[in-house]
N, C-alpha and C positions, 0 to 999 in steps of 0.2 A: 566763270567758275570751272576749275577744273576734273576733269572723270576722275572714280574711283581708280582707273590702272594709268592718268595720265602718267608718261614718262618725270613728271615734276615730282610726281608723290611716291616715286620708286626706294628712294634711300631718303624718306621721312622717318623721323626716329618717331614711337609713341607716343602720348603723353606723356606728363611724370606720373600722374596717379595710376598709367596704367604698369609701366616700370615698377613704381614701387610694390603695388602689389601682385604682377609676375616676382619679381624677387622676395617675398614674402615667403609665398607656396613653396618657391625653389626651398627655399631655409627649413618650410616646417616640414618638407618631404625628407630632407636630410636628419631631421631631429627623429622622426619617426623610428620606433623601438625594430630592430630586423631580427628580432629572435622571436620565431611561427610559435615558439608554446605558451600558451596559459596560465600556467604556473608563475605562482610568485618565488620566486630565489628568494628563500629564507636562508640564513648561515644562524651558525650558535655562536656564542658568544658566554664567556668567565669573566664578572665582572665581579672585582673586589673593593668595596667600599666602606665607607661609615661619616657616622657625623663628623663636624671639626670637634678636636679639643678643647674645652673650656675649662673657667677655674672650676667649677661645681662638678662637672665629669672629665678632668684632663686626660683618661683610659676607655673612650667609648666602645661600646662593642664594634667588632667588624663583622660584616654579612659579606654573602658570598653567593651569586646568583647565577644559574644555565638559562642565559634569554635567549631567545627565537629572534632578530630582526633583519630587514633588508642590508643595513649596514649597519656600523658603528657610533653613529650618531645616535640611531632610530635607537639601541640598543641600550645608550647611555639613556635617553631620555625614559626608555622602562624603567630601569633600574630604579631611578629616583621617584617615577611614578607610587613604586613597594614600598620605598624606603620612607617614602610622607606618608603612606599607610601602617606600613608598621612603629615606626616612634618618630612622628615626625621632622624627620630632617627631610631638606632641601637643600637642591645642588647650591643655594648661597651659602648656606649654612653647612656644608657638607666637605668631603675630598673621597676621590677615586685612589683605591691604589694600586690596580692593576683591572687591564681588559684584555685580554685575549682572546682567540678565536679556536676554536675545537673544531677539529675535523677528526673524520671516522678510521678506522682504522685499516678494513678492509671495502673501500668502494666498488670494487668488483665484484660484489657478491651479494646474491638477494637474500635478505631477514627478514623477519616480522616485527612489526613494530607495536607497540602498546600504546597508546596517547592519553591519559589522564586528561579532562580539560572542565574550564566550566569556561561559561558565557551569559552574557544577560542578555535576554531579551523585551520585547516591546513591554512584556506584560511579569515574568519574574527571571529570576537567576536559575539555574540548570547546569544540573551535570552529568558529565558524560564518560563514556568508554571506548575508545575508537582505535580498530585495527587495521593496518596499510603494511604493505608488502614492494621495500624499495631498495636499493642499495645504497642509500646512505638516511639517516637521520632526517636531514634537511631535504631530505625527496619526501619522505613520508609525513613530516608536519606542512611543507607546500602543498601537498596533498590535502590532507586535515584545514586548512585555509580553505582550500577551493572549495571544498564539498561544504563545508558550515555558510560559507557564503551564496553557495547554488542550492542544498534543500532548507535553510533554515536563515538567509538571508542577514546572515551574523555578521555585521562589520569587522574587523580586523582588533579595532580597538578593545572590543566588549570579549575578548575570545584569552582568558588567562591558562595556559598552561601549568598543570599542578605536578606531573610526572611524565618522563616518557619510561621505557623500557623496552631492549630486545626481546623476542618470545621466542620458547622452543617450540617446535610443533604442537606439542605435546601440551604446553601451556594458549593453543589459539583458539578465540569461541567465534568467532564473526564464520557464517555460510562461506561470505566471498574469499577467506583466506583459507579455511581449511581445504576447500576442494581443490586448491594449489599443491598440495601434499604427498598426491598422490602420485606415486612413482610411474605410475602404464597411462598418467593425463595424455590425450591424444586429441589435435586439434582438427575440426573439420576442416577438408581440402575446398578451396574457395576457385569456381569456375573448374568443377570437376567435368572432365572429360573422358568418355566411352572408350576403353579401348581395342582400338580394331582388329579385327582377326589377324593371326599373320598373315596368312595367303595373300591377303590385301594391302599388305604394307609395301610401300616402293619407296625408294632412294627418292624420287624428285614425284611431286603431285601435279595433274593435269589440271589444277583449278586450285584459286586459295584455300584457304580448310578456313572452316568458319570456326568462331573462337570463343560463342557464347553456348550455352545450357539450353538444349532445346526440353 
């Protein structure tokens, strides 16, 4: 038999099982998402729809709905979720006639946001009023996701959107957005450091300066 480092077992290839599952991990480290934030990327979405025509209603009504979803898909599949709630139709029974995507107008620039919502939980339905401070729409209901899922454990699904709205100052109740307002807001300085006399100040230090908060 030969050693672990005989020169025979030098350019031994693995086994296949161990191969295949090195190249496994290789695949699921590459699938893995490379964007560090939290947030779900919601986009908005205009979708227009209605039942199909038939002989009894050959003029169905059209609806017209502002959805929240990750994509286009997720977005479509709301839509029709309403639409079997309010008269039922169903995407068999149904036609799209237009979907587009809305974006903000000015992204550069921080607003207030208003979020109307309701949600069901373990035990009833609930509704709510919720204020976020973002520069665009789809930051401040990604927002509205995360927090309903971290203090109230609200699934994605159970969480219906009834209105959003820009706010003026003037129009904001929530602590955390009003004290944004304030024009002299002044952040504390983080690892503040003493400043030294002049007399003691030189061009070049005899020893490193140390960099934390005694």
């Amino acid at each position: 038999s030969s050693s672990p480092l005989s020169p025979s077992a030098v350019g031994r290839r693995p086994p296949l099982h161990q191969r295949a599952s090195a190249t496994a991990c290789a695949e699921m480290g590459k699938s893995l998402p490379t964007d560090p934030s939290c947030q779900a990327k919601m986009r908005q979405y205009q979708i227009v729809g209605r039942a199909a025509p038939t002989a009894k209603n050959p003029v169905p009504k059209i609806y017209r709905m502002r959805l929240f979803a990750k994509n286009k898909v997720l977005a479509k599949s709301r839509f029709w979720y309403f639409m079997k709630r309010l008269n039922k139709a169903k995407k068999s029974g149904g036609e799209l006639l237009a979907v587009n995507e809305l974006f903000d107008r000015g992204p550069t620039k921080v607003k207030n946001y208003g979020i109307w919502l309701r949600y069901q939980s373990r035990t009833n339905t609930h509704n709510m009023y919720k204020e976020f401070r973002d520069v665009t729409i789809n930051g401040a209901v990604s927002q509205m996701y995360a927090e309903m899922a971290g203090r109230h454990r609200a699934h994605p699904n159970t969480i219906q959107i009834i209105n959003t709205a820009t706010l003026k100052a003037s129009e904001c109740k929530r602590d955390h957005v009003t004290e944004m307002h304030n024009s002299s807001l002044k952040y504390p300085v983080i690892r503040k450091m003493p400043m030294v006399a002049k007399k003691y100040r030189t061009t070049f230090k005899a020893r490193r300066p140390m960099t934390f908060v005694r």
